[in-house]
Structures are given as structure tokens and as C-alpha cells.
HTML snippet that shows the backbone in 3Dmol.js (N, CA, C, O; Angstrom):
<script src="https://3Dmol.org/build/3Dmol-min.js"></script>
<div id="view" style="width:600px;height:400px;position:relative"></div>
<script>
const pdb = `
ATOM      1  N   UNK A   1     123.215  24.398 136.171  1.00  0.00           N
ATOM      2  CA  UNK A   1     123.088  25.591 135.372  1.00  0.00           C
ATOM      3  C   UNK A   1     123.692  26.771 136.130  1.00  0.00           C
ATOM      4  O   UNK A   1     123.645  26.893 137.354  1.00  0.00           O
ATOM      5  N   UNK A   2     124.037  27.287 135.619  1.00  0.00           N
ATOM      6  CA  UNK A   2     125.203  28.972 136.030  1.00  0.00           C
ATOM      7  C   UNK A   2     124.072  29.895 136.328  1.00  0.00           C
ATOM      8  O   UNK A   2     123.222  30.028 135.447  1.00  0.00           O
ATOM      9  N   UNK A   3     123.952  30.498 137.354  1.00  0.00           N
ATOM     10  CA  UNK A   3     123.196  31.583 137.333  1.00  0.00           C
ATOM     11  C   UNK A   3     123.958  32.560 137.386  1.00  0.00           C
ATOM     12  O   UNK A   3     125.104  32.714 137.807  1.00  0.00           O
ATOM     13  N   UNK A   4     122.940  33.455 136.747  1.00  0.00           N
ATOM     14  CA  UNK A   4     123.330  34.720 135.837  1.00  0.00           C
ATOM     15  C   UNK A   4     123.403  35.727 136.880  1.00  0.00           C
ATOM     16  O   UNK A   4     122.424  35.933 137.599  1.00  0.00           O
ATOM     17  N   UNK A   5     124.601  36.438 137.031  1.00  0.00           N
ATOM     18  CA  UNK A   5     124.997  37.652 138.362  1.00  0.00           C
ATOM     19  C   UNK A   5     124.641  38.782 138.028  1.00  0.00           C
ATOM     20  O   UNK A   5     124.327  38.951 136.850  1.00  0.00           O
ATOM     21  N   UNK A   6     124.568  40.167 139.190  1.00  0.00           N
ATOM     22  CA  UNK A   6     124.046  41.048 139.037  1.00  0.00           C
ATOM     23  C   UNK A   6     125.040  41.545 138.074  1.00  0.00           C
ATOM     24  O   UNK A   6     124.646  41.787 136.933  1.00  0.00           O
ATOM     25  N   UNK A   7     126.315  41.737 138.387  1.00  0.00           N
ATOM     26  CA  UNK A   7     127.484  41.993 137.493  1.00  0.00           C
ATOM     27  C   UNK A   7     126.901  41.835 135.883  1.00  0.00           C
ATOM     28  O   UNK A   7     126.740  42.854 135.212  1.00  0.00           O
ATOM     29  N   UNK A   8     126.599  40.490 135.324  1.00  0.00           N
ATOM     30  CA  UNK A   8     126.580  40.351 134.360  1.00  0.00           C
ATOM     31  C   UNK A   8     125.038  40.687 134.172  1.00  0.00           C
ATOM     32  O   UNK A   8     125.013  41.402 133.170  1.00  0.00           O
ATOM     33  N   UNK A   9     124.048  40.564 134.529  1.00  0.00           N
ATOM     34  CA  UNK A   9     122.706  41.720 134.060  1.00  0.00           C
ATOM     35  C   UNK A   9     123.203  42.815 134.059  1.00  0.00           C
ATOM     36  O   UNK A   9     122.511  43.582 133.391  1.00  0.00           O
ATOM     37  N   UNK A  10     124.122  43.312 134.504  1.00  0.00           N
ATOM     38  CA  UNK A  10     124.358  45.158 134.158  1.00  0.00           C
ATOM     39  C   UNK A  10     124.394  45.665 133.350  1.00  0.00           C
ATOM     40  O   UNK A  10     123.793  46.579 132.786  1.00  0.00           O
ATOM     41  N   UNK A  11     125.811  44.551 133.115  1.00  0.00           N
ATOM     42  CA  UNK A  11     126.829  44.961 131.334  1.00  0.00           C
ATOM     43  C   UNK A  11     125.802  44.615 129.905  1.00  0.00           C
ATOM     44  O   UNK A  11     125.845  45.128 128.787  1.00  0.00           O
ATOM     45  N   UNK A  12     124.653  43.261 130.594  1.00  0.00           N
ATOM     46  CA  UNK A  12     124.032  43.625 129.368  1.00  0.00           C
ATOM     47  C   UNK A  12     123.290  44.615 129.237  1.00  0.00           C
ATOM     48  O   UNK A  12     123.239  45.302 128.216  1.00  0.00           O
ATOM     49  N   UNK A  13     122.587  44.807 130.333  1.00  0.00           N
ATOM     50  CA  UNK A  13     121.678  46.717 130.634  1.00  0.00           C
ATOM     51  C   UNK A  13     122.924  47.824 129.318  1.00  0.00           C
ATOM     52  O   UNK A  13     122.719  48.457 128.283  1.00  0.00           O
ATOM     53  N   UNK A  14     123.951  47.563 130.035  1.00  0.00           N
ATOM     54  CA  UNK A  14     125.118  48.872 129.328  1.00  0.00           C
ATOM     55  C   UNK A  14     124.949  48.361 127.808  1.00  0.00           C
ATOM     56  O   UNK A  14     124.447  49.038 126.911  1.00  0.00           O
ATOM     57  N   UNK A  15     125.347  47.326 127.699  1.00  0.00           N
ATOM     58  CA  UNK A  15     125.316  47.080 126.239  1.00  0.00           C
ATOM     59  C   UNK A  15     124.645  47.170 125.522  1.00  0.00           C
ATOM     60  O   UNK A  15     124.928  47.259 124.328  1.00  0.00           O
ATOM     61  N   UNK A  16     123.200  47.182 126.123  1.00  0.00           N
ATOM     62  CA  UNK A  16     121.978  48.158 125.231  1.00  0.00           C
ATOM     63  C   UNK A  16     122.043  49.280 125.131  1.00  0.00           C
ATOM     64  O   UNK A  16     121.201  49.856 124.442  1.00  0.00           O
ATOM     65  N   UNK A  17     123.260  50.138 125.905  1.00  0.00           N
ATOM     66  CA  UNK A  17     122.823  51.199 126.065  1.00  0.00           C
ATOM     67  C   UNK A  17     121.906  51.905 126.891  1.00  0.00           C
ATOM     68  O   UNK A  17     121.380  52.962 126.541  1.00  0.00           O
ATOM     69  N   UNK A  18     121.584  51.017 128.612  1.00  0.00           N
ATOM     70  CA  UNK A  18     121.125  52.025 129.614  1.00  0.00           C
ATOM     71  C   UNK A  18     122.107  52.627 130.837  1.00  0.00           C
ATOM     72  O   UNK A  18     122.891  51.982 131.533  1.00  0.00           O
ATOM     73  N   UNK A  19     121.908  53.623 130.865  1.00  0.00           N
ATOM     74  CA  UNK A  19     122.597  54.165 131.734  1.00  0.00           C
ATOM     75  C   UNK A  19     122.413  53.929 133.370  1.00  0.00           C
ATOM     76  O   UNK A  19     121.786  52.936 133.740  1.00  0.00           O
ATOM     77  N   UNK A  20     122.836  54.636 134.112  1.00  0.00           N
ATOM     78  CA  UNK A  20     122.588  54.499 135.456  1.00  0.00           C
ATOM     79  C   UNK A  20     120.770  55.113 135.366  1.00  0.00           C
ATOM     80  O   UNK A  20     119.831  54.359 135.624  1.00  0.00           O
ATOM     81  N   UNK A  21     120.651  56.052 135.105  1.00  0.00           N
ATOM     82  CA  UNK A  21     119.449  56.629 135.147  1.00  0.00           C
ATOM     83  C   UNK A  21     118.001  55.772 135.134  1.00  0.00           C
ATOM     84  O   UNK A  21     117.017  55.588 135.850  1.00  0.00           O
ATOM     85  N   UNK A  22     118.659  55.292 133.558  1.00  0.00           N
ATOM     86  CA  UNK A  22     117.414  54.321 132.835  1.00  0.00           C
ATOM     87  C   UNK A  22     117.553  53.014 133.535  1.00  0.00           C
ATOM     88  O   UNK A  22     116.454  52.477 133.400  1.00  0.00           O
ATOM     89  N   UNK A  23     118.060  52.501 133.976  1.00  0.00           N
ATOM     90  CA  UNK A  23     117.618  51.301 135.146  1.00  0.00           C
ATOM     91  C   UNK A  23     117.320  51.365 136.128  1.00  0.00           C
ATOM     92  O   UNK A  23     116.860  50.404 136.744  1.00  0.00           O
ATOM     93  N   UNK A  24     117.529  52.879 136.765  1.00  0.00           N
ATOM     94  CA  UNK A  24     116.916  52.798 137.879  1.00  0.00           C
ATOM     95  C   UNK A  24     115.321  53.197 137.307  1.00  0.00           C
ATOM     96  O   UNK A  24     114.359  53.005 138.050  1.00  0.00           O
ATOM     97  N   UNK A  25     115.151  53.737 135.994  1.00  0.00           N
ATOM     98  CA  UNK A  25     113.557  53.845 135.593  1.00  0.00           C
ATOM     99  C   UNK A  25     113.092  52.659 135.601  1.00  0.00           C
ATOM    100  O   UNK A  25     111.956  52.508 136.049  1.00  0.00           O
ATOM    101  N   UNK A  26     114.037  51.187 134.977  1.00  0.00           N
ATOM    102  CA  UNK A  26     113.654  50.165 134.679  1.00  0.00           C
ATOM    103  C   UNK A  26     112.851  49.421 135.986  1.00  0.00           C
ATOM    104  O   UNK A  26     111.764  48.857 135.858  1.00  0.00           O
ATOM    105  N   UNK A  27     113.593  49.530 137.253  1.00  0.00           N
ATOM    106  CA  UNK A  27     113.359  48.959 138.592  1.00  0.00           C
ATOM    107  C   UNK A  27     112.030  49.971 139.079  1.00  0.00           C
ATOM    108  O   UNK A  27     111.196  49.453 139.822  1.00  0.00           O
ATOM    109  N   UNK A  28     111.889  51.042 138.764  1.00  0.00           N
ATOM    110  CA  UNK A  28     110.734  52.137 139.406  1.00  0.00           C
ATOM    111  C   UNK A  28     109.151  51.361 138.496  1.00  0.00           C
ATOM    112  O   UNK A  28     107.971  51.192 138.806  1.00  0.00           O
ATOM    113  N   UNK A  29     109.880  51.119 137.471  1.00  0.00           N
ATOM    114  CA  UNK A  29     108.355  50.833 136.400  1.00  0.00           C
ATOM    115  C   UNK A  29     108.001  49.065 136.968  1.00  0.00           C
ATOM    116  O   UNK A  29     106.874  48.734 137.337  1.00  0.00           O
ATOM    117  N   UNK A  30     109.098  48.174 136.938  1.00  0.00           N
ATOM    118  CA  UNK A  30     109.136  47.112 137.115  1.00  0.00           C
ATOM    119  C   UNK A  30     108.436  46.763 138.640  1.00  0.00           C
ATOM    120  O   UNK A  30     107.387  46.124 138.727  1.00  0.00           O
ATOM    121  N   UNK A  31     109.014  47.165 139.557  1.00  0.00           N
ATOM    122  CA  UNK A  31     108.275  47.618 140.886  1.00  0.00           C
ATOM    123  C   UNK A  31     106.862  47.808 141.148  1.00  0.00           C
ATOM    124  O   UNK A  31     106.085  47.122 141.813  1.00  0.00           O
ATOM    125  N   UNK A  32     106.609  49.336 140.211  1.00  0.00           N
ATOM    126  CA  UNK A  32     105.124  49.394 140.321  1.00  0.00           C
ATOM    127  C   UNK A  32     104.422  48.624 139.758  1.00  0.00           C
ATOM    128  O   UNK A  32     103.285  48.473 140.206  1.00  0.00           O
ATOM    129  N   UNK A  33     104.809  47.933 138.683  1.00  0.00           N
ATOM    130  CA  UNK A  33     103.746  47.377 137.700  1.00  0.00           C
ATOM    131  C   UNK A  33     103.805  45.521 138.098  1.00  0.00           C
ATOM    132  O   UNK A  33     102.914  44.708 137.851  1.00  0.00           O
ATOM    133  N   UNK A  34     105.070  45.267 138.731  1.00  0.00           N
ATOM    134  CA  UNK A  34     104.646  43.631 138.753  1.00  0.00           C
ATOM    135  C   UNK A  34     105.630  43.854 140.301  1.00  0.00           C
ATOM    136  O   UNK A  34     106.847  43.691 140.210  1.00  0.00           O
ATOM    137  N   UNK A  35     105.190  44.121 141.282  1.00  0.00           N
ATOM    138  CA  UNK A  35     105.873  44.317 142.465  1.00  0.00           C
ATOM    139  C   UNK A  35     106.465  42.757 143.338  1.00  0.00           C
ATOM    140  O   UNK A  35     107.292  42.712 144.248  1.00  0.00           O
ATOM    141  N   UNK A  36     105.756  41.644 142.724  1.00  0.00           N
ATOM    142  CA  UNK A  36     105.763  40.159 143.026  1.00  0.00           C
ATOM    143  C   UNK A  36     106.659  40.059 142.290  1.00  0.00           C
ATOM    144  O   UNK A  36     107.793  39.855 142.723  1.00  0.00           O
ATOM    145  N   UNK A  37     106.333  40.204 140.646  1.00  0.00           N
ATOM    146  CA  UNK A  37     107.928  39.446 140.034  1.00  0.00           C
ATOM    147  C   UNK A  37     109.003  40.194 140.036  1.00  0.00           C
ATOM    148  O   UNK A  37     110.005  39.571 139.684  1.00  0.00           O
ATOM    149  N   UNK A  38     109.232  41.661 140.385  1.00  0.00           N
ATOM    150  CA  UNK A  38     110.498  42.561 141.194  1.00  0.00           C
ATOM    151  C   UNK A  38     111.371  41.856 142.252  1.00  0.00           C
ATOM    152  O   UNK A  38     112.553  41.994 142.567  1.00  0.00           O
ATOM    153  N   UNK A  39     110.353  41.028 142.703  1.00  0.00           N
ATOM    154  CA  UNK A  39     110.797  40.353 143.980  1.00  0.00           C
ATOM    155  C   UNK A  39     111.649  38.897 143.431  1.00  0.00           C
ATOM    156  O   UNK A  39     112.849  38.679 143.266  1.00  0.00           O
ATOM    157  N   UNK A  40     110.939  38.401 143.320  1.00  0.00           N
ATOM    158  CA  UNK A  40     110.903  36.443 142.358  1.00  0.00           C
ATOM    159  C   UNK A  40     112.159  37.334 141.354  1.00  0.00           C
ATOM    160  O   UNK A  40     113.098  36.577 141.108  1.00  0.00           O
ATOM    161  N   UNK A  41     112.298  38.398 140.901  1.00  0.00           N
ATOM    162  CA  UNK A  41     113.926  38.466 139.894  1.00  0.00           C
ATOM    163  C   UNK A  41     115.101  38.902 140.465  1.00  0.00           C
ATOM    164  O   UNK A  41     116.251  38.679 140.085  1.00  0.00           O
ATOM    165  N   UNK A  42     114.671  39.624 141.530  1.00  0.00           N
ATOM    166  CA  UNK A  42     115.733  39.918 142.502  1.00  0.00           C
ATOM    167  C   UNK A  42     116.559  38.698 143.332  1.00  0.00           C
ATOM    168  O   UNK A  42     117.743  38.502 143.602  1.00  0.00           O
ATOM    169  N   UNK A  43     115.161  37.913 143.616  1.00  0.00           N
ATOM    170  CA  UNK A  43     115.762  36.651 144.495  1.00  0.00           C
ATOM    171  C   UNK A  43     116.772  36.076 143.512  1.00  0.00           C
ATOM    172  O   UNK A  43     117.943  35.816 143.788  1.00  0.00           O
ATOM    173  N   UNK A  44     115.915  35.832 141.802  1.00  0.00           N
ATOM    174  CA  UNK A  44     116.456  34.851 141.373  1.00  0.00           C
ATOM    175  C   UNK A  44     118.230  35.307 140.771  1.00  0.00           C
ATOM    176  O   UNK A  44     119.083  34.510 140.380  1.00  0.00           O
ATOM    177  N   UNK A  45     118.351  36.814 140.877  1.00  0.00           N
ATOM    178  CA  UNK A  45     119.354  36.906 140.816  1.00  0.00           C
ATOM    179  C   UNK A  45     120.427  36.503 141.920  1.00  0.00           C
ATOM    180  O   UNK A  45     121.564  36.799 141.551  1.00  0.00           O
ATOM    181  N   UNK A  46     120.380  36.013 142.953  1.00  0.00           N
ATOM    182  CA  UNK A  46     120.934  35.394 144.383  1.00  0.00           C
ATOM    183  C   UNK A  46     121.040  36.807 145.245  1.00  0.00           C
ATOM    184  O   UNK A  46     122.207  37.132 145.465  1.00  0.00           O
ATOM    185  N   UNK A  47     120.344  37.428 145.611  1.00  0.00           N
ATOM    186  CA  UNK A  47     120.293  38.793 145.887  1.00  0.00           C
ATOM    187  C   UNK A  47     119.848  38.082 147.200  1.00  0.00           C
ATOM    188  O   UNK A  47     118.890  37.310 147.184  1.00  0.00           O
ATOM    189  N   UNK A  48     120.881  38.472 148.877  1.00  0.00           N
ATOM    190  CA  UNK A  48     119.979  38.324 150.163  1.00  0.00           C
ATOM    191  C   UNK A  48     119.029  39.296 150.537  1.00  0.00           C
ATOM    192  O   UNK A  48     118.989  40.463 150.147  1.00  0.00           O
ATOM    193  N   UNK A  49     118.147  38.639 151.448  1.00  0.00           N
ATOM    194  CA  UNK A  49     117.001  39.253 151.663  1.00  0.00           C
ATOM    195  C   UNK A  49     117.113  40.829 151.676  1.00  0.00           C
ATOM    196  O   UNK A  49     116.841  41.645 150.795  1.00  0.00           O
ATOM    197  N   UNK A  50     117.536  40.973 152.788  1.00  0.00           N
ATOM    198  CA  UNK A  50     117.967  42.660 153.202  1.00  0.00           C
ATOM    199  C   UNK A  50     118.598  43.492 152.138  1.00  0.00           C
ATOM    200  O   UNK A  50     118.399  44.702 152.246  1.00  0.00           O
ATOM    201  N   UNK A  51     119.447  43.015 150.952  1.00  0.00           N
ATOM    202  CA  UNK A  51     119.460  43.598 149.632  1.00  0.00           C
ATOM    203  C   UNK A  51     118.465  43.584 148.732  1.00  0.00           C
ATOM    204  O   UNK A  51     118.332  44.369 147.793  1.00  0.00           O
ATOM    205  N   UNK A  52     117.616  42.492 149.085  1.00  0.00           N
ATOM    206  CA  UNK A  52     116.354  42.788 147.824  1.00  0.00           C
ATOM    207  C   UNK A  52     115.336  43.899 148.553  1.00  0.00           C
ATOM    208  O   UNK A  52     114.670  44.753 147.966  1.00  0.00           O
ATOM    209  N   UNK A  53     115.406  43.624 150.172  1.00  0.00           N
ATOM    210  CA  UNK A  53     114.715  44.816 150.668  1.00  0.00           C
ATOM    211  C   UNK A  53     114.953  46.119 150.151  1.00  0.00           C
ATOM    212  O   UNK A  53     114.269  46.840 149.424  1.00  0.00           O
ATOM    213  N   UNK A  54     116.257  46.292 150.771  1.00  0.00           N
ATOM    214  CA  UNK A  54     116.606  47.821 150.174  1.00  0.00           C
ATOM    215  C   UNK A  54     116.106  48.176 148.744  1.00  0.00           C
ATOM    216  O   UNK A  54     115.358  49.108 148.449  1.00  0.00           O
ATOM    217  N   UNK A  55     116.701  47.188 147.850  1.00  0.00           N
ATOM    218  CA  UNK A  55     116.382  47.949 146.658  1.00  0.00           C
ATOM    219  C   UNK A  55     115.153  47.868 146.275  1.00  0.00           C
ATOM    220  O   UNK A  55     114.901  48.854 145.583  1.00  0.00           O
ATOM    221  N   UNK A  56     114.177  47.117 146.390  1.00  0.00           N
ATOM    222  CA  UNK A  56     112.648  47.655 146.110  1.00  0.00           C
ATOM    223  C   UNK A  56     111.862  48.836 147.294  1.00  0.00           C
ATOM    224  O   UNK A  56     110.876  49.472 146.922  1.00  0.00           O
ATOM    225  N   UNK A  57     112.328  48.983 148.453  1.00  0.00           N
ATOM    226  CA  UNK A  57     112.132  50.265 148.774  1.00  0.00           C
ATOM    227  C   UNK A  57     112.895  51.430 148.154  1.00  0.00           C
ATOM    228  O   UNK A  57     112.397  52.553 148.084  1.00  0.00           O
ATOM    229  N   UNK A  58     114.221  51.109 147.668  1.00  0.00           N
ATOM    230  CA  UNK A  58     114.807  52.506 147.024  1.00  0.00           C
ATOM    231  C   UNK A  58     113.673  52.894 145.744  1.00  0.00           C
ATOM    232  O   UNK A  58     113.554  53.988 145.191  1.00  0.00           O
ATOM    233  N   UNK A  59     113.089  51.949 145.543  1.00  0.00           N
ATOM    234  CA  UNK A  59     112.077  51.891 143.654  1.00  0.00           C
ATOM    235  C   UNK A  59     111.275  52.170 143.911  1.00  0.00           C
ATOM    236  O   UNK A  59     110.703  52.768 142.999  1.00  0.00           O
ATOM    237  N   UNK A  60     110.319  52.053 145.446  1.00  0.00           N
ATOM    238  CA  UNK A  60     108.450  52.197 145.319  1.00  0.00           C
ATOM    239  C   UNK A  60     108.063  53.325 145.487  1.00  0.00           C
ATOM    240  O   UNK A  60     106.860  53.578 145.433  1.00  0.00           O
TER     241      UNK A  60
END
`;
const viewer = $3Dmol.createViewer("view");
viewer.addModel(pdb, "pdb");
viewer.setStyle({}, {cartoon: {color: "spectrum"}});
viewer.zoomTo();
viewer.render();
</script>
């Protein structure tokens, strides 16, 4: 099975119509409210450690 890249979660983010802004709301809400599965979606996007670090400290 193909896993799905950050690249391509973006464009669908855009294609709904969120901006830079509203995903970074998406990751701030997602963070606080399920801070375990922030983690478990980051990984599962193939994200290395020290990048999933950063970006849930850029969110908490």
C-alpha cells in the first residue's frame, strides 16, 4: 500500500480550502485535544523523529 505524503495531505488541506493559517489551527487543536494521536499521524505520515518533534512543539 502507498503511503500517503505530507505533500499530498496538504493539497488536499488546499483543496478544501485551508490556508496556511487554518492548519496550523488544525495541528494547535489536534495537539491539544489528542496529543498521542498528533503523534501516531505524524509518524504515520513517515515524518523522522526530530521532525515530528519540532512540529508538535511548534503546536503545544
Amino acid at each position: 500500500m502507498k503511503q500517503v505524503t505530507v505533500e499530498e495531505w496538504v493539497a488536499r488541506f488546499r483543496a478544501i480550502g485551508l490556508d496556511d493559517a487554518a492548519m496550523e489551527k488544525w495541528h494547535r487543536l489536534f495537539e491539544r485535544e489528542n496529543p498521542a494521536g498528533h503523534q501516531s499521524f505524524l509518524e504515520w505520515l513517515g515524518l523522522p523523529a526530530d521532525k515530528v518533534a519540532e512540529i508538535r512543539k511548534k503546536y503545544a
